[in-house]
py3Dmol code that shows the C-alpha trace and the ligand (Angstrom):
import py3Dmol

protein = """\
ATOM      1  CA  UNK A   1     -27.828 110.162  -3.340  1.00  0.00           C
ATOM      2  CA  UNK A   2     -31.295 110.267  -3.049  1.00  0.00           C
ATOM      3  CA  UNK A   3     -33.275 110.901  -6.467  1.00  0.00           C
ATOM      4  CA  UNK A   4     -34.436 114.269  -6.470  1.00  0.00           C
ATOM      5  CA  UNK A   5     -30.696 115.217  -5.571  1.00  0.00           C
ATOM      6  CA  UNK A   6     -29.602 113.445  -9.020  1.00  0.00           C
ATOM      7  CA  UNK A   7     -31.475 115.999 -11.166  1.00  0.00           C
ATOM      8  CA  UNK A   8     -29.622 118.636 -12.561  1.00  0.00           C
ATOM      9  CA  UNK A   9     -31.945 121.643 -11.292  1.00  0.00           C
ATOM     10  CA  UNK A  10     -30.398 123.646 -14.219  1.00  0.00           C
ATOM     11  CA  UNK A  11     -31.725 121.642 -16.815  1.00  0.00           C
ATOM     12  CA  UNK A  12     -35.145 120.766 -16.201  1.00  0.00           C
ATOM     13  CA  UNK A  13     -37.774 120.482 -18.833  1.00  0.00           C
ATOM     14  CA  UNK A  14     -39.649 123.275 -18.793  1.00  0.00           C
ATOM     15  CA  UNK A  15     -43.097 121.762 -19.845  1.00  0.00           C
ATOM     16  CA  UNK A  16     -43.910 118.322 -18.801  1.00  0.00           C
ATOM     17  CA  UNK A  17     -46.877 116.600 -20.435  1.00  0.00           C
ATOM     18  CA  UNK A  18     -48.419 114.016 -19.143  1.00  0.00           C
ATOM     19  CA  UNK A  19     -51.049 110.692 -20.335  1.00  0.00           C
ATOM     20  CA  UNK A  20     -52.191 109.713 -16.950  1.00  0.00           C
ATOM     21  CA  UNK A  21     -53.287 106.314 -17.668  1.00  0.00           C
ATOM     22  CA  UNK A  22     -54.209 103.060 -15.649  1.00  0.00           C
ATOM     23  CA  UNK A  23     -56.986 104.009 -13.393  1.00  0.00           C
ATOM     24  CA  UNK A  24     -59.330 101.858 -14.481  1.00  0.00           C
ATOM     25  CA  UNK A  25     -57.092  98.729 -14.185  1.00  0.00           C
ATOM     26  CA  UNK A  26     -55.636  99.994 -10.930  1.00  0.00           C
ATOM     27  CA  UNK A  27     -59.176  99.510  -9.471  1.00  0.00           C
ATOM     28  CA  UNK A  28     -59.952  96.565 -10.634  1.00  0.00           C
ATOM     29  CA  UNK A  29     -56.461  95.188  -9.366  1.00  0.00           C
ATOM     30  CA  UNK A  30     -58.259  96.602  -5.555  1.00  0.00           C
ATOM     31  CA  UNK A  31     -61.576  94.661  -6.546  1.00  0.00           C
ATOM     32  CA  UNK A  32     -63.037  97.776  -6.567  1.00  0.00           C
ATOM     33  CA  UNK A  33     -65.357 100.226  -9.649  1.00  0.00           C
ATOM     34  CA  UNK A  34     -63.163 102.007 -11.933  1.00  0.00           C
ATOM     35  CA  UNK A  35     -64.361 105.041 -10.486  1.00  0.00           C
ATOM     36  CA  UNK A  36     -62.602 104.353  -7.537  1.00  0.00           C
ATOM     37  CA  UNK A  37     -59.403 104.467  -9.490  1.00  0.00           C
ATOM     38  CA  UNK A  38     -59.996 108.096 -10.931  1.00  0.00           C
ATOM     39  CA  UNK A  39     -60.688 109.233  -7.177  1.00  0.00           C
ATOM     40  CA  UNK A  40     -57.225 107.761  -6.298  1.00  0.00           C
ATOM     41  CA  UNK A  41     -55.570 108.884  -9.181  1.00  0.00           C
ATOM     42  CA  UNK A  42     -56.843 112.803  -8.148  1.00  0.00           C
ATOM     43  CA  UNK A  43     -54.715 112.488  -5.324  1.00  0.00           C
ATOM     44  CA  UNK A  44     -51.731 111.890  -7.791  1.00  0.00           C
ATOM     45  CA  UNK A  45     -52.590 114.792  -9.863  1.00  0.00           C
ATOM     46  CA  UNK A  46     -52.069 116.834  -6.714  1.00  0.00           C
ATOM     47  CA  UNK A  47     -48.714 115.346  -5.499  1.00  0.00           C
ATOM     48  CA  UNK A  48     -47.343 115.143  -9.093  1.00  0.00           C
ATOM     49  CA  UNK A  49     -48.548 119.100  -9.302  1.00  0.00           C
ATOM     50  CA  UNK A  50     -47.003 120.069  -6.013  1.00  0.00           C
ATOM     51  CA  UNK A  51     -43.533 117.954  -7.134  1.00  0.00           C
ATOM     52  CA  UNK A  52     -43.470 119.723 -10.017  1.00  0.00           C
ATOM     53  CA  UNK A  53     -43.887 122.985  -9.098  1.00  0.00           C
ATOM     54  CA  UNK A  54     -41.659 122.975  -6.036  1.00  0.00           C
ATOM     55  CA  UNK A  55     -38.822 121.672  -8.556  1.00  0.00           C
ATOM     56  CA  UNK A  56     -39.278 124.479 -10.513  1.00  0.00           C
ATOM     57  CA  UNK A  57     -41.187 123.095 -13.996  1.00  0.00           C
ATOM     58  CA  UNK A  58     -42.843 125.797 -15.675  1.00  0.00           C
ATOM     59  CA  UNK A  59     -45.967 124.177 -17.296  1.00  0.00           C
ATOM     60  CA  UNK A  60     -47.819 120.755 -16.532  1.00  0.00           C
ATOM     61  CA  UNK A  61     -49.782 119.826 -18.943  1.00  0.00           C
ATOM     62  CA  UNK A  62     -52.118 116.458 -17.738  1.00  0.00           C
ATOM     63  CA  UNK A  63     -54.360 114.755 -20.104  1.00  0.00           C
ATOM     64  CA  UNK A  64     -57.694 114.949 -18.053  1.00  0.00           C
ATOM     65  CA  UNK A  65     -60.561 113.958 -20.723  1.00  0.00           C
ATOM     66  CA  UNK A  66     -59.967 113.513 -24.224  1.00  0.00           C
ATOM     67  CA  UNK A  67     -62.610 114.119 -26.839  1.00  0.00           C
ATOM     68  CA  UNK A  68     -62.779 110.149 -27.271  1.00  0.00           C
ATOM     69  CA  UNK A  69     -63.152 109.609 -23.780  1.00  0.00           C
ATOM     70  CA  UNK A  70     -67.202 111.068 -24.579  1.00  0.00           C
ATOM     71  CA  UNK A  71     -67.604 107.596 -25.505  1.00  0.00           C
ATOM     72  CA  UNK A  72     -66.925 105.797 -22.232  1.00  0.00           C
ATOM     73  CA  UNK A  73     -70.481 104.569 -20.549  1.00  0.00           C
ATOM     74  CA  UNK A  74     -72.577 107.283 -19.202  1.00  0.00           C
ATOM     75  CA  UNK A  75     -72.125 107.166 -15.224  1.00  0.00           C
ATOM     76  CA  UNK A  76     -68.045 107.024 -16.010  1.00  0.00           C
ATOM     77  CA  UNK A  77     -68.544 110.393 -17.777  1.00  0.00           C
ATOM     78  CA  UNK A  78     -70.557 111.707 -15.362  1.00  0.00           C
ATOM     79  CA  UNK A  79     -68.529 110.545 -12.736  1.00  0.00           C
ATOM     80  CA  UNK A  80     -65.321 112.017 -13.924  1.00  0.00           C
ATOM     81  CA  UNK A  81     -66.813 115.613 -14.675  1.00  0.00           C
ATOM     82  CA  UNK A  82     -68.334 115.614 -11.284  1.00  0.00           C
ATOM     83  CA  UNK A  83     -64.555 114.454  -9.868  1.00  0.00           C
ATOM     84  CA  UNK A  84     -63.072 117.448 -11.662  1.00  0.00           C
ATOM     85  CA  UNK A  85     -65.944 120.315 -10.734  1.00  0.00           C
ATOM     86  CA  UNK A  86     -65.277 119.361  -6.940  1.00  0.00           C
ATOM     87  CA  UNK A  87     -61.242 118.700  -7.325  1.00  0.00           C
ATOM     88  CA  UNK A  88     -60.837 122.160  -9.265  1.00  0.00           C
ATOM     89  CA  UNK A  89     -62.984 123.530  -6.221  1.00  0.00           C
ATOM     90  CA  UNK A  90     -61.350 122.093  -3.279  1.00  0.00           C
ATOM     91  CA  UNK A  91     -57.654 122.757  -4.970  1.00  0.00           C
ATOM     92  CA  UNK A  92     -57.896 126.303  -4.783  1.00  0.00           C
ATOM     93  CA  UNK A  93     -55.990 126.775  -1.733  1.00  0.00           C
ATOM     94  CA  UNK A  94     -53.435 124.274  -2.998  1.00  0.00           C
ATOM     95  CA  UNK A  95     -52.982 126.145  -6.482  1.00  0.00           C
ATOM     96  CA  UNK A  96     -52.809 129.824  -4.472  1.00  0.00           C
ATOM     97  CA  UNK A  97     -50.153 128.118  -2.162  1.00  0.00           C
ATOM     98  CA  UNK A  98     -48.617 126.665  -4.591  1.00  0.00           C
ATOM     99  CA  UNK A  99     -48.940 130.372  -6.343  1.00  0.00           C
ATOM    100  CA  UNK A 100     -50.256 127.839  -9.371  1.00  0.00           C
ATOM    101  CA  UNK A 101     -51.779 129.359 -12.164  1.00  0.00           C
ATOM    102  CA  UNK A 102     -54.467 127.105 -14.057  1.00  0.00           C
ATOM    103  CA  UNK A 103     -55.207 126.864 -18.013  1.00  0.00           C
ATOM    104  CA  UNK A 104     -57.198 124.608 -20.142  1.00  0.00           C
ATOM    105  CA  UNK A 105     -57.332 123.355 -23.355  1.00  0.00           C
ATOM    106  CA  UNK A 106     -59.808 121.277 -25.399  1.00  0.00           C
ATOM    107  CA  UNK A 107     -63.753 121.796 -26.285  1.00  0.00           C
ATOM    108  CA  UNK A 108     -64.831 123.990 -23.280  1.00  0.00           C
ATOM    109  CA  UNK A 109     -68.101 124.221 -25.044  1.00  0.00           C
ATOM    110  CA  UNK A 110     -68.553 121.060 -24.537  1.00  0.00           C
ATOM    111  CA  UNK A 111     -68.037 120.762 -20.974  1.00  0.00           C
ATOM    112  CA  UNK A 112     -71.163 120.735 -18.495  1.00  0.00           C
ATOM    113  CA  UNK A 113     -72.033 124.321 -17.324  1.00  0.00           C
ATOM    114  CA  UNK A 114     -70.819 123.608 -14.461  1.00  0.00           C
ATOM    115  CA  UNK A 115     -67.301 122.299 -14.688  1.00  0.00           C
ATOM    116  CA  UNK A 116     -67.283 125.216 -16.978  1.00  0.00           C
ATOM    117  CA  UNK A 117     -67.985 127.424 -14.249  1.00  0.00           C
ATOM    118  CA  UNK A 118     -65.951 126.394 -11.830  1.00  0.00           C
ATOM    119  CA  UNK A 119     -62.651 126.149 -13.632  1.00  0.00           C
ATOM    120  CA  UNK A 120     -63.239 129.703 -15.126  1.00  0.00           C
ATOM    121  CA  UNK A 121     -63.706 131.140 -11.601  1.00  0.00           C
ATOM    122  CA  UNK A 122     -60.305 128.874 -10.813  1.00  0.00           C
ATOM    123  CA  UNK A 123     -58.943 130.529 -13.905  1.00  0.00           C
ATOM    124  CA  UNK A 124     -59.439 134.091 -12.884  1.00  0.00           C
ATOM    125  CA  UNK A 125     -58.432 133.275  -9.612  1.00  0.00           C
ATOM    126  CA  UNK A 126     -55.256 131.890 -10.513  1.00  0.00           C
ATOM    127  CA  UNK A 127     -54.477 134.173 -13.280  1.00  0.00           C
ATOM    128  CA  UNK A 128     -51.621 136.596 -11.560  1.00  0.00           C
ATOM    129  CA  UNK A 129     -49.844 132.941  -9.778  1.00  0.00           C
ATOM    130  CA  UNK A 130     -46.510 133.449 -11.565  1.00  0.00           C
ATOM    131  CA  UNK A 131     -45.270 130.248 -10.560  1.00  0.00           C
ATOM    132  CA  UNK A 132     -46.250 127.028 -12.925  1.00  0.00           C
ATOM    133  CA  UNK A 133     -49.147 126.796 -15.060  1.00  0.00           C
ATOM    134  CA  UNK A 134     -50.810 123.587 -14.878  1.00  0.00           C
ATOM    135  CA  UNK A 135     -52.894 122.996 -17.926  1.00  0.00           C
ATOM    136  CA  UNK A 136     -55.963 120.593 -17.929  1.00  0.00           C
ATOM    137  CA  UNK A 137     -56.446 119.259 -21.429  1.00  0.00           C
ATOM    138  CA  UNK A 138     -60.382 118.843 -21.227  1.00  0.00           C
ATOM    139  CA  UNK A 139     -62.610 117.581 -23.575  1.00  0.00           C
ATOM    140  CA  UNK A 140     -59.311 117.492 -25.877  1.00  0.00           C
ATOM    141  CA  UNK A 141     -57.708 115.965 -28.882  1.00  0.00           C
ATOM    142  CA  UNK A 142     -54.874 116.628 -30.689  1.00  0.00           C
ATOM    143  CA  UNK A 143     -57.067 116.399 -34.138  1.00  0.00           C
ATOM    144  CA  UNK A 144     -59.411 118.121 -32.976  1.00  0.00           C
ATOM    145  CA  UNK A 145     -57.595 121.313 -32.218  1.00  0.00           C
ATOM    146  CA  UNK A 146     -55.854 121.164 -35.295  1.00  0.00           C
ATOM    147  CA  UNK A 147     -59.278 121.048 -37.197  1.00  0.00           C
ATOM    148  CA  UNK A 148     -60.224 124.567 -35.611  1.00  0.00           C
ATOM    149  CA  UNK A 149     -56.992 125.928 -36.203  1.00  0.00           C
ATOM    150  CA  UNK A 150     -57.369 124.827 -39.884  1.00  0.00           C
ATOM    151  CA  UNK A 151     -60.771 126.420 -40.287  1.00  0.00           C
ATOM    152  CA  UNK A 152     -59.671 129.794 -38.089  1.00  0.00           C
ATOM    153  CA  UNK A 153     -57.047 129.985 -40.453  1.00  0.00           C
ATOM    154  CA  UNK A 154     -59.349 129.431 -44.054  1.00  0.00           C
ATOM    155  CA  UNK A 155     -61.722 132.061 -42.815  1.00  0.00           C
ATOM    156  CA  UNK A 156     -58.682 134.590 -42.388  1.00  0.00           C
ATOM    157  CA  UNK A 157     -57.375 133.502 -45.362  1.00  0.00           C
ATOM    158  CA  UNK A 158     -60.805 134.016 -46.629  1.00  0.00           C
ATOM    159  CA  UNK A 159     -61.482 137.381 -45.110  1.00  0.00           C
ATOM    160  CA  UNK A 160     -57.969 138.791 -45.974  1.00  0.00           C
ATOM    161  CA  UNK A 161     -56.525 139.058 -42.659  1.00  0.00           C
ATOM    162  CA  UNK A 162     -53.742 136.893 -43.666  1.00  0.00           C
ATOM    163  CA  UNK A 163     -52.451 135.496 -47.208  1.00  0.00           C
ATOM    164  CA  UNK A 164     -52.088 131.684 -48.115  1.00  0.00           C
ATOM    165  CA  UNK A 165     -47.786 132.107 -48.709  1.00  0.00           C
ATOM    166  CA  UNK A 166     -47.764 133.203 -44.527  1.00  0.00           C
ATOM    167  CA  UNK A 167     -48.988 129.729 -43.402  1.00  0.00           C
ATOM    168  CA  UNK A 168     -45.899 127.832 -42.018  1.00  0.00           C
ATOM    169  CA  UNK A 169     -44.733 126.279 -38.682  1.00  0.00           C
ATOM    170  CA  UNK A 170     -45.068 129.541 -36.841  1.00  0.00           C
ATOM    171  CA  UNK A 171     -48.693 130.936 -38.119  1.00  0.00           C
ATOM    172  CA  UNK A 172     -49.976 127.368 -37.360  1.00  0.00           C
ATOM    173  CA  UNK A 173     -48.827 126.839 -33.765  1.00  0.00           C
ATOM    174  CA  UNK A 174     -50.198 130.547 -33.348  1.00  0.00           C
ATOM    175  CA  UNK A 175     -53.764 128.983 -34.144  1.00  0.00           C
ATOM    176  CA  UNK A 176     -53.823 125.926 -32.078  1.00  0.00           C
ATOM    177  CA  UNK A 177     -55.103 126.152 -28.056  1.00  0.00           C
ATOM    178  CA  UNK A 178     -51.851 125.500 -26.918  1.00  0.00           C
ATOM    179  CA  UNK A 179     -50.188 128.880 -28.829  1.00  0.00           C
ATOM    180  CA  UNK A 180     -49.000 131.024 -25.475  1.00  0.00           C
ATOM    181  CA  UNK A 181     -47.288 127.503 -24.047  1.00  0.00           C
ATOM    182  CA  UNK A 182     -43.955 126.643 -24.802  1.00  0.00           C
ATOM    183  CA  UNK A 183     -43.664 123.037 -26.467  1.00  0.00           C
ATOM    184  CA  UNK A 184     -43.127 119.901 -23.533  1.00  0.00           C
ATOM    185  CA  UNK A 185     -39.437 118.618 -23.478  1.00  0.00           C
ATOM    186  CA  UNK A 186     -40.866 115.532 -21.847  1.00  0.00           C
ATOM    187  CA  UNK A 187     -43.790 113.839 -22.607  1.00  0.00           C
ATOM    188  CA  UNK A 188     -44.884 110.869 -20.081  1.00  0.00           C
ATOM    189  CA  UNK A 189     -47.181 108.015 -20.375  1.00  0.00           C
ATOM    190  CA  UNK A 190     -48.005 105.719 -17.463  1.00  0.00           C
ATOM    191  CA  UNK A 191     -49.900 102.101 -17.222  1.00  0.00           C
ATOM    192  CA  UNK A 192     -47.477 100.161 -19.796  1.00  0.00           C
ATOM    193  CA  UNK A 193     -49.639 100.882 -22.959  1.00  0.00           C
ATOM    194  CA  UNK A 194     -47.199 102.768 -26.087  1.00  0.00           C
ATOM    195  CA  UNK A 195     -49.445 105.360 -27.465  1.00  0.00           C
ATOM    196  CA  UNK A 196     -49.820 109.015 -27.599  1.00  0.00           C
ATOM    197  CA  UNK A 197     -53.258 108.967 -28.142  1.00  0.00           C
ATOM    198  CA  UNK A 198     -54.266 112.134 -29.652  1.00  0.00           C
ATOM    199  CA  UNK A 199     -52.445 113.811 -27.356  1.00  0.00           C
ATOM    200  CA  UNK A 200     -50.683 117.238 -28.593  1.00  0.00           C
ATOM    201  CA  UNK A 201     -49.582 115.812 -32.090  1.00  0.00           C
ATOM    202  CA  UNK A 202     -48.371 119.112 -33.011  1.00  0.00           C
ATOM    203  CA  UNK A 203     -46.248 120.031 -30.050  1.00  0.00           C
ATOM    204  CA  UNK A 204     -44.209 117.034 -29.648  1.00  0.00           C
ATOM    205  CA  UNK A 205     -42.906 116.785 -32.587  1.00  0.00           C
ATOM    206  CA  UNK A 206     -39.475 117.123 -30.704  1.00  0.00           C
ATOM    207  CA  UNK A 207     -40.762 115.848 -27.013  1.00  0.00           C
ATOM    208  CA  UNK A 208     -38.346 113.180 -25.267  1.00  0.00           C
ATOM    209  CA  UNK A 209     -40.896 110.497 -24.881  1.00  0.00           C
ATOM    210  CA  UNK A 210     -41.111 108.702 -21.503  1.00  0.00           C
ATOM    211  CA  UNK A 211     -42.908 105.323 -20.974  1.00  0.00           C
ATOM    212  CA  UNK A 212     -43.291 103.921 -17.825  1.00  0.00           C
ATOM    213  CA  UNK A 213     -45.084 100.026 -17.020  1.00  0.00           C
ATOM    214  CA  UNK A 214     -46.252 102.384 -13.487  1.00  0.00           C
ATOM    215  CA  UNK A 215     -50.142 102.793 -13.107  1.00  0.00           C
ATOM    216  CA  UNK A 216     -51.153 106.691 -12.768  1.00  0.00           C
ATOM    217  CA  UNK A 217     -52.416 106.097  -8.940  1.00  0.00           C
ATOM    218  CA  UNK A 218     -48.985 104.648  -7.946  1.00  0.00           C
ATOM    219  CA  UNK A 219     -47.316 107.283  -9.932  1.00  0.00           C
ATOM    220  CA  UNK A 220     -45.308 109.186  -7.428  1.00  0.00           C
ATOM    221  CA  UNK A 221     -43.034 112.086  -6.851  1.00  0.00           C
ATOM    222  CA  UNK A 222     -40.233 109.404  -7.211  1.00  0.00           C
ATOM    223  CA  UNK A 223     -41.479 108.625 -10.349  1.00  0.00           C
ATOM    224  CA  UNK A 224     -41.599 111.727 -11.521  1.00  0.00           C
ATOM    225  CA  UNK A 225     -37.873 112.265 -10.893  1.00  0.00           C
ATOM    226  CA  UNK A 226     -37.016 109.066 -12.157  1.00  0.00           C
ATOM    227  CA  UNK A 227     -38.565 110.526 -15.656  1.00  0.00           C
ATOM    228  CA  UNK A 228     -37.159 113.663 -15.538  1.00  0.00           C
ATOM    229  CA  UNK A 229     -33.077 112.143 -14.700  1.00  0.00           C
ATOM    230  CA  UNK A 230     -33.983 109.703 -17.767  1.00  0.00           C
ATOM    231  CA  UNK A 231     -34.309 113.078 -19.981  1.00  0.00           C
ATOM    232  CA  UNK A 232     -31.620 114.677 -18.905  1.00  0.00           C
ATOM    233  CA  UNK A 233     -29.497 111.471 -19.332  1.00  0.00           C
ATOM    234  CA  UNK A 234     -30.715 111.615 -23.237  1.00  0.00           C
ATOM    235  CA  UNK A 235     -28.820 113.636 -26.228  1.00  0.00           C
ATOM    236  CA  UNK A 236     -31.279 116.283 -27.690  1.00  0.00           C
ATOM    237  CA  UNK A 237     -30.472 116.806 -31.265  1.00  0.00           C
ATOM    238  CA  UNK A 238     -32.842 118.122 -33.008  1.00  0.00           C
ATOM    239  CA  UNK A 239     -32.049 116.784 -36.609  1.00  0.00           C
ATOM    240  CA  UNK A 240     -28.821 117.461 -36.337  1.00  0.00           C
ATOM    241  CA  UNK A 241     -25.582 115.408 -35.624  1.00  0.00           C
ATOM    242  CA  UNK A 242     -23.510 114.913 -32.063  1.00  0.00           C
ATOM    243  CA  UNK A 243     -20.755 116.516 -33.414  1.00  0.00           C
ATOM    244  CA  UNK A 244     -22.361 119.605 -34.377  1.00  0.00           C
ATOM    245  CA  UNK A 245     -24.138 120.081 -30.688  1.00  0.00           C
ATOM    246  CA  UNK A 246     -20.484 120.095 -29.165  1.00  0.00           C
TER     247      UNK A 246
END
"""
ligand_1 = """\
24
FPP
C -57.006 107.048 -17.585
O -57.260 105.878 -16.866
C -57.498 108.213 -16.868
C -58.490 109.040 -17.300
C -59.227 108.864 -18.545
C -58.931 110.176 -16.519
C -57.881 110.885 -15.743
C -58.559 111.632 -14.703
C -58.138 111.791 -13.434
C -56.857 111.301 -12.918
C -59.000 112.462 -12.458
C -59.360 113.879 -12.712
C -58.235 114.781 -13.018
C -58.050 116.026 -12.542
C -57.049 116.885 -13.206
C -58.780 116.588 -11.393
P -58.187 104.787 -17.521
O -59.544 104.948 -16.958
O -58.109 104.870 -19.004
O -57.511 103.483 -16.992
P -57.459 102.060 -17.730
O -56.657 102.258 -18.976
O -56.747 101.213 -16.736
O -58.867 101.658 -17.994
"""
view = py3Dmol.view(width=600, height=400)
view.addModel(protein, "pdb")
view.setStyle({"model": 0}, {"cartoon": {"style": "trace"}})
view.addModel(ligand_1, "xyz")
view.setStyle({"model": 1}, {"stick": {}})
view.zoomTo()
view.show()
């Protein structure tokens, strides 16, 4: 049987998260400028987006530019936001296709006006696709989400609007960027390395966590499926015992 015929269409994550990792080291493995990597790794983003639409995942969440990754040198930077302004342009067609709808999370005010621009137009365009969202985490950290949350919720504390005894669980994933999407079942890391990197702390608190040694340009649909029959071949308990699932 081939792979994709092994999953179990019925019990698909519904969000998949993903730490696309191993560009840089993917082009340097070709002799060739990191930068080179991230182009090549753009065309993975769209097969892995396609893949997992057409199975039927709900949300795609992909781990674009974290809030640390200001710090890489200059032209890098530049390089990537200039990769995403044109991909989130030329994709378009593919995410109306597709019938795609596109979200974001992260520091948007930190983004360059245009990048800004263009995935807000891709936003609006997108917004009635009733398909899967894919969410770009841009500019994003996990502790830096939960920061604003925290001072959102002092102020309303502050201001009345709510009272100190309603913060639990519930009120606080209501604050953070990632409130109207459902927490990932699967969360995926490629390139070897075993971190989660500031990536949505909060929200995978129960996430199945997937590491694989492949680089994100070589990750293919394939790949993808091989993740996804791994978490459906695990036990989900949630705290509790195997006896009381049954
Ligand atoms: C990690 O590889 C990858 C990134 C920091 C950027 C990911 C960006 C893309 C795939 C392109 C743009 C995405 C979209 C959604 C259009 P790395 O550079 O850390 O690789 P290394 O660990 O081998 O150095």
């Amino acid at each position: 049987m081939t792979l994709e015929g092994q999953i179990n269409k019925e019990r698909l994550p519904r969000h998949i998260a993903i730490i696309m990792d191993g560009n840089g080291r993917w082009a340097k493995g070709q002799g060739k400028f990191r930068v080179f990597g991230h182009h090549k790794g753009v065309d993975t983003v769209k097969e892995i987006t396609e893949t997992a639409a057409e199975l039927g995942v709900k949300y795609l969440t992909l781990y674009a530019f974290s809030t640390e990754n200001w710090n890489r040198p200059k032209a890098e930077v530049n390089a990537l936001m200039d990769l995403l302004v044109k991909t989130i342009k030329r994709e378009m067609p593919t995410l109306m296709k597709n019938n795609i709808r596109l979200d974001a999370i992260g520091n948007m005010d930190s983004l360059p006006s245009k990048c800004l621009k263009n995935l807000n137009e891709a936003k609006e365009l997108t917004c009635n696709n009733s398909g899967m969202t894919l969410v770009l985490a841009l500019s994003y950290s996990a502790k830096w989400d939960i920061c604003e949350a925290v001072k959102k919720i002092a102020s309303d504390v502050q201001s009345g609007a709510i009272k100190k005894e309603e913060i639990d669980n519930n009120l606080i994933t209501k604050y953070l960027s990632t409130h109207d999407i459902p927490e990932p079942e699967l969360l995926i890391r490629t390139s070897g390395e075993l971190r989660i990197s500031n990536f949505l702390l909060w929200e995978i608190a129960y996430s199945e966590l997937y590491f694989t040694d492949v680089l994100w340009p070589d990750f293919s649909s394939e790949e993808l499926f091989k993740a996804i029959i791994d978490y459906q071949n695990r036990e989900r308990r949630f705290g509790k015992t195997s006896e009381q699932l049954t």
